[in-house]
C-alpha positions in Angstrom: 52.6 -35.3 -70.8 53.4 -37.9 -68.1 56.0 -40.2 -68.6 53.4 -43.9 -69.1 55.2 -46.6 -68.4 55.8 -49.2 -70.9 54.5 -52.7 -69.4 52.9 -55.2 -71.3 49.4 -56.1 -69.4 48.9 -52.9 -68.1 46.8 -50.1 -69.0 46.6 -46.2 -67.9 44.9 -43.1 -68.4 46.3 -39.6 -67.0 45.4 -35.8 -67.3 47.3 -33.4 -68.3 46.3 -29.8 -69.2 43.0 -30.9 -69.8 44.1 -33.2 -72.4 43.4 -37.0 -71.5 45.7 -39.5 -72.6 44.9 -43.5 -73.1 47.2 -46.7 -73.2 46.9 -50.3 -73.0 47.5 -53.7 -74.9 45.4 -54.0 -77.4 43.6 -57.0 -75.7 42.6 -55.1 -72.6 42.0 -54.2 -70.2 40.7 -50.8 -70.6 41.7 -47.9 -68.4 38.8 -46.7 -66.6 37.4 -42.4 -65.8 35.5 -41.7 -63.2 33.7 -38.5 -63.0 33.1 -36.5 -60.6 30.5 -33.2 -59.8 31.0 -30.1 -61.0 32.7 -32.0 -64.8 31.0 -33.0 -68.3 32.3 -35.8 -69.4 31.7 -36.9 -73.0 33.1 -40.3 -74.4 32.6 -40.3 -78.7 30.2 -37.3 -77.9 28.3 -39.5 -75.0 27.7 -37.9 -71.9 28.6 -39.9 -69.3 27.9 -39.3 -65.4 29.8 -42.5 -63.8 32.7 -44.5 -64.2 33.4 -45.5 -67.9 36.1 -47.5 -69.4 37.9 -45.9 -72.3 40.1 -46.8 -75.5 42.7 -45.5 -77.0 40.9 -43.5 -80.1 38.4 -42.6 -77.8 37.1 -38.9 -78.2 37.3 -38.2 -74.4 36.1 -34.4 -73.6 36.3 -33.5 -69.9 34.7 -29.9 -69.2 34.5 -28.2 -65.8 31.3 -26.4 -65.5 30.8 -22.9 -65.0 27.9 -22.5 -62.3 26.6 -18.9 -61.8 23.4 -17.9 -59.2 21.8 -14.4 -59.7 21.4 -13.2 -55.9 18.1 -10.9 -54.7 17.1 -8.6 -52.3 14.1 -6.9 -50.7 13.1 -4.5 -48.4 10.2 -5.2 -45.7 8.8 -3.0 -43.3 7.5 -4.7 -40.1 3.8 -4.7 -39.5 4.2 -2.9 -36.1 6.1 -0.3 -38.6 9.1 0.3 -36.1 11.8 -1.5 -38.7 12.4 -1.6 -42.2 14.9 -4.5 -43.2 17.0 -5.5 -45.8 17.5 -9.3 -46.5 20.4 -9.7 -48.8 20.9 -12.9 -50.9 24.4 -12.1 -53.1 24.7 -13.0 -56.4 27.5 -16.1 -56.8 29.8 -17.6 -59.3 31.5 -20.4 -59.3 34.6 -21.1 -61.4 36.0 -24.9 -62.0 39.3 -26.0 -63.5 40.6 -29.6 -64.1 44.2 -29.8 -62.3 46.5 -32.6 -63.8 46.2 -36.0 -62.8 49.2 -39.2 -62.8 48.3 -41.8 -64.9 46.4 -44.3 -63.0 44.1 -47.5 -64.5 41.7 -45.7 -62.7 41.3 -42.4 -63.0 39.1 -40.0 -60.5 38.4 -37.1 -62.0 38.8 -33.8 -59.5 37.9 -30.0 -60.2 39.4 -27.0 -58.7 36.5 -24.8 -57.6 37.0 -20.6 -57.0 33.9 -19.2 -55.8 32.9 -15.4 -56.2 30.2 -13.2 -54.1 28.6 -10.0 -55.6 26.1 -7.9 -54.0 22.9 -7.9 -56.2 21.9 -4.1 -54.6 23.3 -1.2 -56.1 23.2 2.3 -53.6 20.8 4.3 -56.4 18.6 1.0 -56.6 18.2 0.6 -52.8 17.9 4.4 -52.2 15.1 4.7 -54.5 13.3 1.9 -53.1 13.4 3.2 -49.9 11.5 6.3 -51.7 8.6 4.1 -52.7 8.1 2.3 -49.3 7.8 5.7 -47.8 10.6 4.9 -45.6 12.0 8.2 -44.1 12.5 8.3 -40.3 15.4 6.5 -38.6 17.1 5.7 -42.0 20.6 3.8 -40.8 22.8 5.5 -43.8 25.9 4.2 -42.0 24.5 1.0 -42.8 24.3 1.5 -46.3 28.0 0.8 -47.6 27.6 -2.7 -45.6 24.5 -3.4 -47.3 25.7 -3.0 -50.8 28.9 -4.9 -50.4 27.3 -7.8 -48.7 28.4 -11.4 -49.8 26.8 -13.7 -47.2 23.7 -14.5 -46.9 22.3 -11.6 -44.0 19.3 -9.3 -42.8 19.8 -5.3 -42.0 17.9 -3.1 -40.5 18.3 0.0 -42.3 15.8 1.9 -40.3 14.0 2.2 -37.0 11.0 3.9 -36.0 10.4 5.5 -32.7 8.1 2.9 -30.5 5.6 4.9 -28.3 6.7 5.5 -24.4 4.2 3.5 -22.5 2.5 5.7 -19.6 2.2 4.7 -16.2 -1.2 3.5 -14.8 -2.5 5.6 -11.8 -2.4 2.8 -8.4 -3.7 3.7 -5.0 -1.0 3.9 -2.1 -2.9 2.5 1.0 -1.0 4.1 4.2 -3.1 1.5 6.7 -2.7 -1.9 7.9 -5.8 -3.6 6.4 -5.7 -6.5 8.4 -8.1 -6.2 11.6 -5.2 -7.6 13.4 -1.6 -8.6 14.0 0.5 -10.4 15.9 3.0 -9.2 17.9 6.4 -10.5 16.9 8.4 -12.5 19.6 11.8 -13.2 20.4 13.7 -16.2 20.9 15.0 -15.2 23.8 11.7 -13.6 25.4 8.6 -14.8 27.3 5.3 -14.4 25.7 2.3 -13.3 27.3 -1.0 -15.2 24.9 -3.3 -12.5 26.2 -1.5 -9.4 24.3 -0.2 -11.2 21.5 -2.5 -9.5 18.8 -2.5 -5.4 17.8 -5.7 -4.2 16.9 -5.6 -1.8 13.9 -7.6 1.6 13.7 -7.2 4.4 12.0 -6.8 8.3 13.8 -9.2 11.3 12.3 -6.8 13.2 10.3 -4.6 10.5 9.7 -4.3 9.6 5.9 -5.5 6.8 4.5 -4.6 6.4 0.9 -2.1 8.6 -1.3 -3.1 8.3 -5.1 0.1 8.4 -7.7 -1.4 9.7 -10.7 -0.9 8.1 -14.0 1.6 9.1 -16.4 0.6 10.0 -20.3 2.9 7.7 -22.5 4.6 9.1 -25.8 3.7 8.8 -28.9 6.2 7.0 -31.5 6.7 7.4 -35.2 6.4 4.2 -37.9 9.5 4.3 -40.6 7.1 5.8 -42.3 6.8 9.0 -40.3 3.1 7.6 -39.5 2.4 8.2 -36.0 2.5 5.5 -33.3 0.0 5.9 -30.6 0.6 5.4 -27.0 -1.8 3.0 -24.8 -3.5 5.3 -22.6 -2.8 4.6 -19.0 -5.7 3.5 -16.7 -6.8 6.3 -14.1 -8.4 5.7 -11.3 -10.6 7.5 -8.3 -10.3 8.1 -5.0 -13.7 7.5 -3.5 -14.6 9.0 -0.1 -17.2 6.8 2.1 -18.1 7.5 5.8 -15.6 9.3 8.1 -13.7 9.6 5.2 -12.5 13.1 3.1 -11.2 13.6 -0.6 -8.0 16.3 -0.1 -5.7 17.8 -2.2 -7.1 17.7 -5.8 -8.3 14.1 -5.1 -4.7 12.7 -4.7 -5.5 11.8 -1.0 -7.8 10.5 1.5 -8.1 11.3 5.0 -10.1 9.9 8.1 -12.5 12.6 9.5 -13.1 10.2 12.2 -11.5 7.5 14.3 -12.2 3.5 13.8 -11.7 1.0 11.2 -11.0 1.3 8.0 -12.2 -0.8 5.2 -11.7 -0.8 1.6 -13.3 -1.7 -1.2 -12.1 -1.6 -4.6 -14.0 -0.9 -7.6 -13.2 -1.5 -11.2 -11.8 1.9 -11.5 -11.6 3.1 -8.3 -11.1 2.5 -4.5 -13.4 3.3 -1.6 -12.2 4.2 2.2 -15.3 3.9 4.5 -14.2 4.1 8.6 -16.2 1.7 10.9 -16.4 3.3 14.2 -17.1 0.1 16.1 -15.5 -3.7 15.7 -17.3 -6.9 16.9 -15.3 -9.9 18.5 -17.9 -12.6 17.2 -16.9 -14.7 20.2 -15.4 -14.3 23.7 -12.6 -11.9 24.2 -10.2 -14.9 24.9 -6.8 -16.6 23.9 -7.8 -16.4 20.6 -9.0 -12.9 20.5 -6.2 -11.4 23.2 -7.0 -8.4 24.7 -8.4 -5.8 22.9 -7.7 -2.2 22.3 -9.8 0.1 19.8 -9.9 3.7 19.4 -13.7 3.5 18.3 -16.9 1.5 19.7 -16.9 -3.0 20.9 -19.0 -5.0 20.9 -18.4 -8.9 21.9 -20.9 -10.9 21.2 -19.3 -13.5 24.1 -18.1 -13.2 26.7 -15.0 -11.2 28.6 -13.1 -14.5 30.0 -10.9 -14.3 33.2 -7.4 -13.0 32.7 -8.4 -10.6 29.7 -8.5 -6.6 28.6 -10.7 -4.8 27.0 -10.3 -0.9 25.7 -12.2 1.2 23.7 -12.2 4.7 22.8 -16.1 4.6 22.5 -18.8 2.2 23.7 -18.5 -1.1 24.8 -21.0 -3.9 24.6 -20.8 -7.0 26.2 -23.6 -9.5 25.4 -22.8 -11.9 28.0 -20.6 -11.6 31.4 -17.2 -10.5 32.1 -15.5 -12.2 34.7 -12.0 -11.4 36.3 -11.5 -8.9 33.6 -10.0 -5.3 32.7 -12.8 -3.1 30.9 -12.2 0.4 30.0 -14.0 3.0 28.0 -14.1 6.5 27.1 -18.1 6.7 26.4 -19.6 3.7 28.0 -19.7 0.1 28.7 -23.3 -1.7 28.8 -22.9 -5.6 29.9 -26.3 -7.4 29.2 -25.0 -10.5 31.7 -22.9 -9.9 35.2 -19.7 -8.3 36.3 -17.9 -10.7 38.3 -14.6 -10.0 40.2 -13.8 -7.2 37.8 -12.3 -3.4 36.9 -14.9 -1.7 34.8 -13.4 2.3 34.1 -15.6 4.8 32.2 -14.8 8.0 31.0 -11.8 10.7 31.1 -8.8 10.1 33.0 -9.3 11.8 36.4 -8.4 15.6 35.9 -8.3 15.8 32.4 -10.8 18.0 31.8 -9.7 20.2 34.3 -5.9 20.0 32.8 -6.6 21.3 29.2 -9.8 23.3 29.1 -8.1 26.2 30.8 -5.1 25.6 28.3 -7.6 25.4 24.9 -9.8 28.8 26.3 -6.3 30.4 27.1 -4.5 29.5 23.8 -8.2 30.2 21.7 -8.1 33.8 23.7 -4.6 34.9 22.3 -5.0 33.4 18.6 -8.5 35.6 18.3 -6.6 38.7 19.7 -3.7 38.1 17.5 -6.7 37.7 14.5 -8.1 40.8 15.1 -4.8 43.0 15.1 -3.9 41.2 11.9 -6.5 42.6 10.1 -6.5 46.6 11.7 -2.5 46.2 10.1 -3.5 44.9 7.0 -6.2 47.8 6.6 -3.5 50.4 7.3 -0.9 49.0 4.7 -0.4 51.1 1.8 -0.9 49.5 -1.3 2.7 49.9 -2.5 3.8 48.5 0.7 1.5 45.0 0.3 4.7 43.1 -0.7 5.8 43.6 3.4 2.9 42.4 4.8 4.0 38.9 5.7 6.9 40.2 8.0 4.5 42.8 9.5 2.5 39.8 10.6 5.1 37.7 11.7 6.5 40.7 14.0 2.8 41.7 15.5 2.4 37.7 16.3 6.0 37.8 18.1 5.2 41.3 20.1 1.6 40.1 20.8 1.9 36.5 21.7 4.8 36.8 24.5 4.5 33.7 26.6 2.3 32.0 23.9 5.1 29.4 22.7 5.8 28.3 26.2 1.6 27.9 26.4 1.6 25.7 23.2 4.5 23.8 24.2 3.0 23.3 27.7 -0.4 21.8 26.1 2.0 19.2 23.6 4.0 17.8 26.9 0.2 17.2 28.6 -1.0 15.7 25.4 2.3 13.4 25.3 1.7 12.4 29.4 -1.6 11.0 28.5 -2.1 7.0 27.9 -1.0 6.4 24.4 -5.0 5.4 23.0 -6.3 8.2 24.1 -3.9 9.7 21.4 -5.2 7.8 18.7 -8.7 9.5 19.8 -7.9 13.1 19.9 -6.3 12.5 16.2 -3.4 11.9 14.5 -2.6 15.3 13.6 -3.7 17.5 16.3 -0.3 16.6 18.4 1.4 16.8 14.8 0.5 20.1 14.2 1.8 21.8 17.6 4.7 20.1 16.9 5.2 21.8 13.6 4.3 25.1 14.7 6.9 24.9 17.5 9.8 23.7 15.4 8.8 27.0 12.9 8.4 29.3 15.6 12.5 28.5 16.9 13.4 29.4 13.9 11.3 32.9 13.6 8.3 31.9 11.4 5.4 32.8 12.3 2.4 33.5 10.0 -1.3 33.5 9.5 -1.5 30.1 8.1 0.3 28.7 10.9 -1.9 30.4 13.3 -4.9 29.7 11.6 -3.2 25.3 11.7 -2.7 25.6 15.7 -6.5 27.1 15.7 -7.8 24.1 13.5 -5.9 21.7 16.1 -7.1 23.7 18.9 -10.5 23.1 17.4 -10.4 19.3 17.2 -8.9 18.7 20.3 -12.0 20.5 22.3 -14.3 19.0 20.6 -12.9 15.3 21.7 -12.7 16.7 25.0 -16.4 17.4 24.9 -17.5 14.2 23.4 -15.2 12.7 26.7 -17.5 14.6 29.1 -17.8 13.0 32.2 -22.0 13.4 32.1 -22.0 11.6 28.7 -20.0 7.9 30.1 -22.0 5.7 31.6 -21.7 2.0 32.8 -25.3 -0.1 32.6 -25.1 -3.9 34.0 -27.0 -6.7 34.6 -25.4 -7.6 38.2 -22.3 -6.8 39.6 -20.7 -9.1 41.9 -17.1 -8.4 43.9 -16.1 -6.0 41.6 -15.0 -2.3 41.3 -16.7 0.1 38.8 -16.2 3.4 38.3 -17.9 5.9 36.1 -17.6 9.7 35.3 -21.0 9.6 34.5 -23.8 7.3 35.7 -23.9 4.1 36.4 -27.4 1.9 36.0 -27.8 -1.8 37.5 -30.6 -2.9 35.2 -32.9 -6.2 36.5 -30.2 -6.8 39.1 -28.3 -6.2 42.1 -24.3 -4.9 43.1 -23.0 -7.6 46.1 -19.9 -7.2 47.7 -18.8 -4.4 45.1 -17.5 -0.7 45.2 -19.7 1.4 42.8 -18.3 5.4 42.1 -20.1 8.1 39.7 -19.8 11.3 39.3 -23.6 10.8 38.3 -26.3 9.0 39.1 -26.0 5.6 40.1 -29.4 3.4 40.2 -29.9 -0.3 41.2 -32.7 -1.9 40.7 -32.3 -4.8 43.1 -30.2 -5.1 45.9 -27.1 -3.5 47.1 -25.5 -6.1 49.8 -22.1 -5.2 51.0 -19.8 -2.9 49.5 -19.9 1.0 48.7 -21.4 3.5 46.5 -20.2 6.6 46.2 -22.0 9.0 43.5 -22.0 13.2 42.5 -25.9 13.2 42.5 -28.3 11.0 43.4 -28.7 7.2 44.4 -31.7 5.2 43.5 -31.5 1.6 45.1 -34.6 -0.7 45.4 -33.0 -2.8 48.7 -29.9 -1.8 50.4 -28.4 -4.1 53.1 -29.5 -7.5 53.9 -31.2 -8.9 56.7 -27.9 -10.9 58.3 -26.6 -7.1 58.2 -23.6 -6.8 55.8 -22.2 -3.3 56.3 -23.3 -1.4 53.2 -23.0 2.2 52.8 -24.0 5.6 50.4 -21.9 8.4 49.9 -23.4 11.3 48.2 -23.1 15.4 48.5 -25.1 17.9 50.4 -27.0 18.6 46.7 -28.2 14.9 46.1 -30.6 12.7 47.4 -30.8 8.7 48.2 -34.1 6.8 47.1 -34.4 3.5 48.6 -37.0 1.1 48.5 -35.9 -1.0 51.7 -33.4 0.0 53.9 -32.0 -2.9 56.4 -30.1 -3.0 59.7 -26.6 -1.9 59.9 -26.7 -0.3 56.2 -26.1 3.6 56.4 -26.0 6.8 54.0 -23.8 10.1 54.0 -25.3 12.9 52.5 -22.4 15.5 52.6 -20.8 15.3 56.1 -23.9 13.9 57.4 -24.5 10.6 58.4 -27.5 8.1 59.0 -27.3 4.3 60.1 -30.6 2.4 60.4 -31.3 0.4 63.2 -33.6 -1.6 61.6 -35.2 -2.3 58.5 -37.4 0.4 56.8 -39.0 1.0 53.4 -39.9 3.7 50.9 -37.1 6.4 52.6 -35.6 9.3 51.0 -32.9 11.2 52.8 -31.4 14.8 51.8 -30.0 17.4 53.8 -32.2 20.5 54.4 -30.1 23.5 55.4 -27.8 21.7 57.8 -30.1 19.2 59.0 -30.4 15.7 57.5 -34.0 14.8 56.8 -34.7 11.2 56.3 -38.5 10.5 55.3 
């Protein structure tokens, strides 16, 4: 008991092992308790919850309470069935005692509070619930100790499923610049010519266009269950050949059979490679356009302005004039208006025909030869002796073909002397392929499959020589005024007349107006409604021995060679047709 001190007019309550004890005067005042949480206080058997003034005789009860909470768990399995989790609530306890309090005339109560956690899982109890979910794959049993000791509040993932691998759709490589055009990057430091700002894009046959990856099959997964997850099934997708264009290798690839533009177009599960062999300038062929280069057929639907280029590896087609200009063509250019003050170049470089045909029949020559022996030493090979075959080969190709390495090599460093766009025209992997065969030939391979490559390349590149034949390019105009044009093949002024202008075919050349001042020198004959003109501007013919020159009116001072041959009028004359007979020039 506490000492209570003994002053009249005062009054005091204390605590002491549980036990309260009261004093005042008899008069008052009263002591008061205060309760607090977690205590029942009871005054004469009354419950009371607040402050309270007591009396000695009082029947004052103070009585901690004893608070207990059952805990729970439960196990879930995730609706995608990849986890199974545990969520723990543990069971708690919560023990009070009164601790002993000074006397005081008012007395706050105060509890001592120990608080115990107990798991409300037992191992057996969780195992065999486990059981009836029909949890069995991925079961964490380390876990399992933590789980049934737990005393905080907590989730555990006792188990987890195998999710599905996902696949890998199939996509479509593209290997070519889709824009029609770019522009050239420039340096600070450099000038910048506006006219040949801008590459044109085309595509080479035998060049490849688009690489497809193929898609990748996901994996399926497993639920905790041991049901099986399903992978999404990747999206495929098709390769779709259009014109000028081939499907290779198992449809992973596509590859241009001929030269030009490509375009695409994508489906909704596929993609489609068509090649344009022509491009259109919609306008003139000016600063905005640049000067244009393209391996296939033009056509500008302008004009060709002063200052510009224009190449093509086909046809071009100018619908109005070109003035001051560059125009050059493989097969042909056709200008509906004039030619003023211009270059106009049709057909193959001089002498290339004469360069590589004798190369291609050569080369062709000693691959057949090579063929043929293949197969006599293939006939005579013993059965048991198959497996040697390939090195027989490669030794009959080295004793046959002496010299034919040098030959190859030979037709690669011509091919490499020629202007750049004329490569893009012969394809992108005829110069490819003698390259390769070189490179495996200095190192001692040499088989059928590479002879039977160079033969393919062989192949392509004659037939681009043919299609450049100097009889098939031909140059058609309206008029053609102080300019220079020059044609492997014929050359047609159409409604019009040449003035002032240097015409050479190694054709047929026919105007059908007037030819007044300048030259034309052609390989067969020379059609020309007027030649001359009346003041007498010195125009002249050149043609050989074989050919003849039509004109419709010839005037003073204008003259025509026929082989060495030479005739000058002396004054006008009309309807007259001049060849050589034997050695004698006939004019009529």
């Amino acid at each position: 008991m506490f000492d209570l001190p003994e002053q009249a007019g005062e009054c005091f309550v204390s605590l002491k092992d549980g036990v309260v004890s009261i004093r005042h005067a008899e008069e008052g005042p009263y002591p008061v308790i205060v309760p607090c949480e977690g205590v029942v206080m009871t005054v004469d058997e009354v419950v009371w919850a607040h402050e309270v003034p007591v009396r000695i005789g009082d029947n004052v009860k103070i009585s901690p309470i004893l608070d207990e909470r059952l805990g729970s768990w439960s196990l879930a399995v995730s609706p995608d069935g990849l986890t199974a989790t545990v969520r723990v609530l543990p069971s708690v306890r919560v023990t009070r005692s009164l601790p002993d309090l000074p006397p005081s005339p008012r007395l706050k109560l105060q509890v001592l509070e120990e608080v115990e956690r107990f798991s409300p899982v037992q191992l057996d109890t969780l195992m065999s619930a486990l059981r009836q979910e029909g949890v069995r794959v991925g079961v964490d049993l380390k876990i399992l100790p933590e789980i049934v000791a737990a005393t905080e509040d907590r989730e555990f993932i006792i188990a987890r499923g195998q999710p599905p691998l996902a696949g890998r759709d199939a996509e479509a490589v593209i290997l070519f610049e889709q824009n029609d055009r770019t522009e050239r990057e420039v340096r600070p430091d450099s000038t910048v010519d506006h006219r040949s700002r801008f590459d044109y894009h085309s595509v080479r046959e035998g060049q490849v266009l688009v690489r497809k990856v193929p898609r990748v099959m996901g994996q399926d997964g497993a639920s905790v269950r041991g049901e099986t997850i399903f992978a999404k099934e990747p999206a495929d997708m098709d390769l779709i050949a259009g014109d000028g264009v081939r499907l290779h290798e198992e449809s992973l690839r596509l590859i241009a059979v001929s030269s030009g533009r490509p375009m695409v177009k994508k489906r909704q599960r596929g993609l489609r490679v068509d090649i344009r062999p022509d491009m259109t300038v919609a306008g003139d062929v000016d600063l905005r356009s640049g000067n244009v280069s393209f391996v296939g057929d033009v056509t500008v639907q302008g004009d060709v302005t002063a200052g510009f280029a224009l190449w093509a590896g086909g046809i071009i087609k100018v619908r109005g004039l070109a003035e001051n200009s560059h125009l050059q063509a493989c097969a042909a250019v056709e200008v509906q208006g004039n030619i003023i003050s211009s270059q106009v170049f049709v057909g193959p470089p001089p002498g290339l025909l004469r360069t590589f045909n004798p190369m291609l029949r050569e080369l062709d020559r000693d691959i057949s030869t090579v063929q043929l022996a293949i197969e006599q030493l293939k006939k005579r090979i013993p059965a048991n002796k198959q497996s040697f075959a390939g090195r027989l080969v490669s030794t009959l190709i080295e004793q046959r073909l002496v010299g034919f390495d040098e030959r190859v090599k030979a037709l690669l460093l011509a091919l490499h002397k020629l202007d750049r766009r004329l490569h893009d025209f012969f394809g992108a992997n005829v110069m490819t392929i003698l390259a390769k065969f070189l490179e495996d030939a200095s190192s001692g391979t040499k088989t059928e499959g590479h002879l039977a490559d160079l033969q393919g390349a062989l192949g392509t590149l004659q037939a681009r020589l043919e299609e450049l034949s100097s009889q098939n390019a031909h140059i058609k105009v309206r008029n053609v005024i102080n300019s220079t044009l020059i044609s492997t093949g014929d050359i047609s002024v159409v409604n019009g007349g040449c003035y002032n202008s240097w015409l050479q075919a190694g054709g047929k050349v026919t105007v059908q107006g007037v030819v007044r001042g300048g030259e034309i020198r052609a390989g067969a004959d020379v059609v020309v409604k007027e030649l001359g003109s009346e003041s007498g501007a010195t125009t002249q013919i050149h043609v050989p021995s074989s050919a003849k020159v039509f004109l419709g009116i010839a005037w003073e001072h204008s003259g025509v060679i026929v082989g060495s041959r030479m005739h000058r009028f002396e004054r006008k004359q009309s309807g007259v047709v001049i060849f050589l007979e034997g050695n004698a020039l006939v004019v009529k």
